[in-house]
C-alpha positions in Angstrom: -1.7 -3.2 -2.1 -2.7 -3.2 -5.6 -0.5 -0.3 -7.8 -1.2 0.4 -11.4 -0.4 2.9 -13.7 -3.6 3.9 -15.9 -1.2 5.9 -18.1 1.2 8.1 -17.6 3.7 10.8 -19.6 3.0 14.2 -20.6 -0.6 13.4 -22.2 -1.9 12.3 -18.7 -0.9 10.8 -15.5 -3.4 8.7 -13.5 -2.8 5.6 -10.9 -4.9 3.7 -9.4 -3.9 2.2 -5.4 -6.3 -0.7 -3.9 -6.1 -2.1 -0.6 -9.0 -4.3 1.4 -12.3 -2.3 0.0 -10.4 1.1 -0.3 -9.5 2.4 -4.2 -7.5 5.5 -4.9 -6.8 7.5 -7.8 -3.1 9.8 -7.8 -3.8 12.1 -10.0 -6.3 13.2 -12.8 -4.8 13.6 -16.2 -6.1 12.9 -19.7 -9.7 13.0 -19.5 -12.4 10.9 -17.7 -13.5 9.0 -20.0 -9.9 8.0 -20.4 -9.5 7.3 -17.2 -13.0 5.4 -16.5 -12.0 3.1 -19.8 -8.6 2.2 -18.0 -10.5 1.5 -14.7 -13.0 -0.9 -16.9 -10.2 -2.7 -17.9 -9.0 -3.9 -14.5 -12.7 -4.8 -13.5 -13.7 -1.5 -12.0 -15.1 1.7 -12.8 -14.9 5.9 -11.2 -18.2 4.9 -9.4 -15.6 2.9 -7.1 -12.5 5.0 -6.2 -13.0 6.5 -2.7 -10.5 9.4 -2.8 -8.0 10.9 -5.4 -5.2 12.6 -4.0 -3.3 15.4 -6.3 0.7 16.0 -7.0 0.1 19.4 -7.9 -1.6 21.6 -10.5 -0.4 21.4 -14.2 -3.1 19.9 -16.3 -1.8 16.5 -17.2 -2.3 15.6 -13.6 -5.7 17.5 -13.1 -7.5 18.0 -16.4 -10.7 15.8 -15.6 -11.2 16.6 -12.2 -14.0 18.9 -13.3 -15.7 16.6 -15.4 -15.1 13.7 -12.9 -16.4 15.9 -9.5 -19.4 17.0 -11.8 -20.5 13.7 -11.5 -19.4 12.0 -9.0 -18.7 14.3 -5.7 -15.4 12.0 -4.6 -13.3 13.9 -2.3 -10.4 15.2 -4.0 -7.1 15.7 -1.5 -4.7 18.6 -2.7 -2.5 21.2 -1.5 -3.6 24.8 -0.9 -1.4 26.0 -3.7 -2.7 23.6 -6.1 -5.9 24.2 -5.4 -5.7 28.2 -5.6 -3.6 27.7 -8.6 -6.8 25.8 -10.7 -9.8 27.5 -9.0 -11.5 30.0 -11.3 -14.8 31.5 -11.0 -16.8 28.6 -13.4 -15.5 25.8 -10.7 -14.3 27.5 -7.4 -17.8 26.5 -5.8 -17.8 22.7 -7.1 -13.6 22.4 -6.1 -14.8 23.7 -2.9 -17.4 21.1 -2.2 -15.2 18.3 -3.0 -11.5 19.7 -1.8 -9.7 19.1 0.9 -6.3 20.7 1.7 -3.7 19.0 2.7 -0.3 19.5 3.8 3.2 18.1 3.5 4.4 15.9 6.1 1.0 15.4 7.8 -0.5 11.9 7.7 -4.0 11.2 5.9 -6.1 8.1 6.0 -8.7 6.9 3.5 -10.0 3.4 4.2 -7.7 1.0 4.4 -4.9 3.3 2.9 -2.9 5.7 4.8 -1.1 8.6 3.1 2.1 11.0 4.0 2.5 13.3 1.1 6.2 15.1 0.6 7.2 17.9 -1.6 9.0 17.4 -4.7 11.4 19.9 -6.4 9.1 20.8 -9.4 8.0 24.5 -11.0 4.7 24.1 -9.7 2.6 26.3 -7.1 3.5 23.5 -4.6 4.2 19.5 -5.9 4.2 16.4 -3.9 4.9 13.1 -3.8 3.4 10.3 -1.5 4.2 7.5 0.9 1.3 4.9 1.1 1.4 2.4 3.4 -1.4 -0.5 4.3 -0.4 -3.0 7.1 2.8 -3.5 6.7 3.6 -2.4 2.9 4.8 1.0 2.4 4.7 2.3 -1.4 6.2 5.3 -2.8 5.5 8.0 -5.2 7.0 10.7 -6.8 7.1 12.0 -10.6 7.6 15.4 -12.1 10.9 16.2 -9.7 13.8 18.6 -11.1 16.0 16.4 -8.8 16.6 14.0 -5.7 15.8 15.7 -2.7 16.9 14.8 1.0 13.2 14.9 2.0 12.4 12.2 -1.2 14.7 10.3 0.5 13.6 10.4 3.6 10.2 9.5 2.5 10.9 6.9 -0.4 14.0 4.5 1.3 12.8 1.7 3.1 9.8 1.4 0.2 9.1 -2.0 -0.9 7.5 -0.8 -4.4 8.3 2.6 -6.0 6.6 4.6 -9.0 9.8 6.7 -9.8 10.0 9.6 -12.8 12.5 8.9 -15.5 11.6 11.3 -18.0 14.2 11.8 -20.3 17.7 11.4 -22.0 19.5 14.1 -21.5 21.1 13.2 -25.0 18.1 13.0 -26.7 16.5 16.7 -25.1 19.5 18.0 -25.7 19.8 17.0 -28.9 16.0 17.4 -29.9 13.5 19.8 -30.7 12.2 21.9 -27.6 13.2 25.4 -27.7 16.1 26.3 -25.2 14.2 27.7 -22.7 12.0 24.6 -22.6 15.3 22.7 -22.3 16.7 24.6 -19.3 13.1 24.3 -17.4 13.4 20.4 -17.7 16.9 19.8 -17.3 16.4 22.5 -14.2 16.8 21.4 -10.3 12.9 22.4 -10.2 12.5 20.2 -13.6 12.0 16.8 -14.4 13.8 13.6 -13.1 16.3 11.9 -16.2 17.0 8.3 -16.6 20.9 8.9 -15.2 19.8 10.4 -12.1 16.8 7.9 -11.8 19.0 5.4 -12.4 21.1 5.9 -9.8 18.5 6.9 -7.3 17.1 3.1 -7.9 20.4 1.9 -6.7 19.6 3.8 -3.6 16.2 2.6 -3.3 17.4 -1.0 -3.9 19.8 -0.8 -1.1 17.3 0.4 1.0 14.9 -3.1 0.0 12.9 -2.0 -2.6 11.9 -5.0 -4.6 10.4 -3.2 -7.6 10.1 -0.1 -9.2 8.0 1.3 -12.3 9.6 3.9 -14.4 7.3 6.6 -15.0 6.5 10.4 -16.8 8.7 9.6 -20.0 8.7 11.9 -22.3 7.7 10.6 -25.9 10.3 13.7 -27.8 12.9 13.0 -25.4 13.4 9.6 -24.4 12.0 5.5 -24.9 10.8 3.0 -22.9 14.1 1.3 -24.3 16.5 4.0 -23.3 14.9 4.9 -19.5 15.1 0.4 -18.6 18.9 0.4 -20.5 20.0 3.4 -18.5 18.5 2.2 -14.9 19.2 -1.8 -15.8 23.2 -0.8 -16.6 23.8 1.6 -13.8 22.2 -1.4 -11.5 24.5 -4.1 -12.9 27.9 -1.5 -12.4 26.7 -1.5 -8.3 26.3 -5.2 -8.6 22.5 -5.3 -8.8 21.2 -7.6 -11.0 17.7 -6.8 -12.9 14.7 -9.5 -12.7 16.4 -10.9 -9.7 17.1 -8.3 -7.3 14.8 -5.7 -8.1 12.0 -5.6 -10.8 11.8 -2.9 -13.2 9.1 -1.7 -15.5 8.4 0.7 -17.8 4.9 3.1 -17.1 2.9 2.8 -20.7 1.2 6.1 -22.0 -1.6 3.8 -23.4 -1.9 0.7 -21.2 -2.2 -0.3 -17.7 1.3 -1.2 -16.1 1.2 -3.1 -12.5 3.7 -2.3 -9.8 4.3 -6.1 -8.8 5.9 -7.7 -6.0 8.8 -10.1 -6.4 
């Protein structure tokens, strides 16, 4: 399989999946000309992707579905509470047309991709994560998560390649700007993922054979590319794991494409 970030962070989320002749979109941030321009750059275009399958509902993961399904009728997989949670008179007919629900836990195929979505602890209507898998590759997941769950980890060990959320210092929020009740909502179980806990969740997924992880959904007030690869690169070396050798790690761009590669 093919993985690459189109961007990713709080301005838009978007990646693009390949296997044989099947290409996938997770998620639909930014807008679509944003997205179409990233896809140009790897050699193809929205006119190609077969499927895009949905985390959940907040609008840096959605915001150019309408534009995109007004154009191109690709079918668009989501959860029932996602998609209740962005229907509205103007679009209920054309989401209808294209939608189709999902649940957690069941298995979906799309070409030469097959898909096993999982919740994710987030303060959404309902937020999942996915487990890809094509012949013998499995690839996980799973940003915008207030914590590690037991059912991440039952879905995400045993993953050769991960898209993981590190999405902030918990110095630097702390420390920063956001209001205090904006502070509480991220650092919250039902919040977002920081680069301690990613860190030592990629010790876990090492362990478990992952050979290379991208570290995505930073937040540009409250962390840096810098910080997120220091923190998860340091916690590896304290369990003995060596960065570049036993597991790759990068760093998902806001503005570039970033591949998930193999070792």
């Amino acid at each position: 399989m093919i993985i690459k970030t189109l961007f990713s962070g709080s301005d838009g989320n978007c990646t693009y999946i390949k296997s044989g002749n099947t290409e996938i979109l997770i998620d639909a941030g930014g807008s679509a000309k944003r997205i179409d321009c990233a896809l140009k750059q790897i050699d193809t275009s929205l006119c190609n992707i077969n499927a895009i399958y949905i985390t959940h509902e907040h609008s840096d993961h959605v915001a150019s579905l309408q534009v995109i399904l007004k154009n191109l009728k690709i079918p668009v997989y989501i959860t029932l509470e996602s998609a209740q949670s962005i229907c509205n008179p103007q679009t209920s007919g054309l989401f209808r047309e294209c939608f189709y629900i999902i649940q957690p836990d069941k298995i979906y195929e799309t070409g030469d991709i097959t898909v096993m979505p999982f919740k994710t602890p987030h303060d959404s209507a309902m937020s999942v994560g996915y487990r890809l898998c094509s012949g013998n590759e499995s690839v996980g997941y799973a940003t915008d998560t207030g914590h590690v769950s037991d059912t991440m980890r039952k879905f995400l060990l045993g993953c050769k390649r991960v898209v993981i959320e590190s999405n902030h210092d918990v110095g630097m929020l702390q420390n920063g700007p956001y209001p205090p009740y904006l502070k509480r909502r991220i650092l919250s179980q039902n919040g977002h993922l920081s680069n301690d806990d990613c860190a030592k969740f990629v010790c876990e997924l090492t362990d478990s054979g992952c050979e290379s992880v991208i570290l995505a959904h930073l937040s540009k007030e409250n962390n840096t590319p810098e910080s997120a690869l220091n923190t998860v690169s340091g916690t590896l070396k304290m369990h003995g794991i060596i960065t570049g050798k036993d597991i790759l790690v990068g760093v998902a761009d806001g503005k570039r494409v970033c591949e998930l590669c193999s070792m």
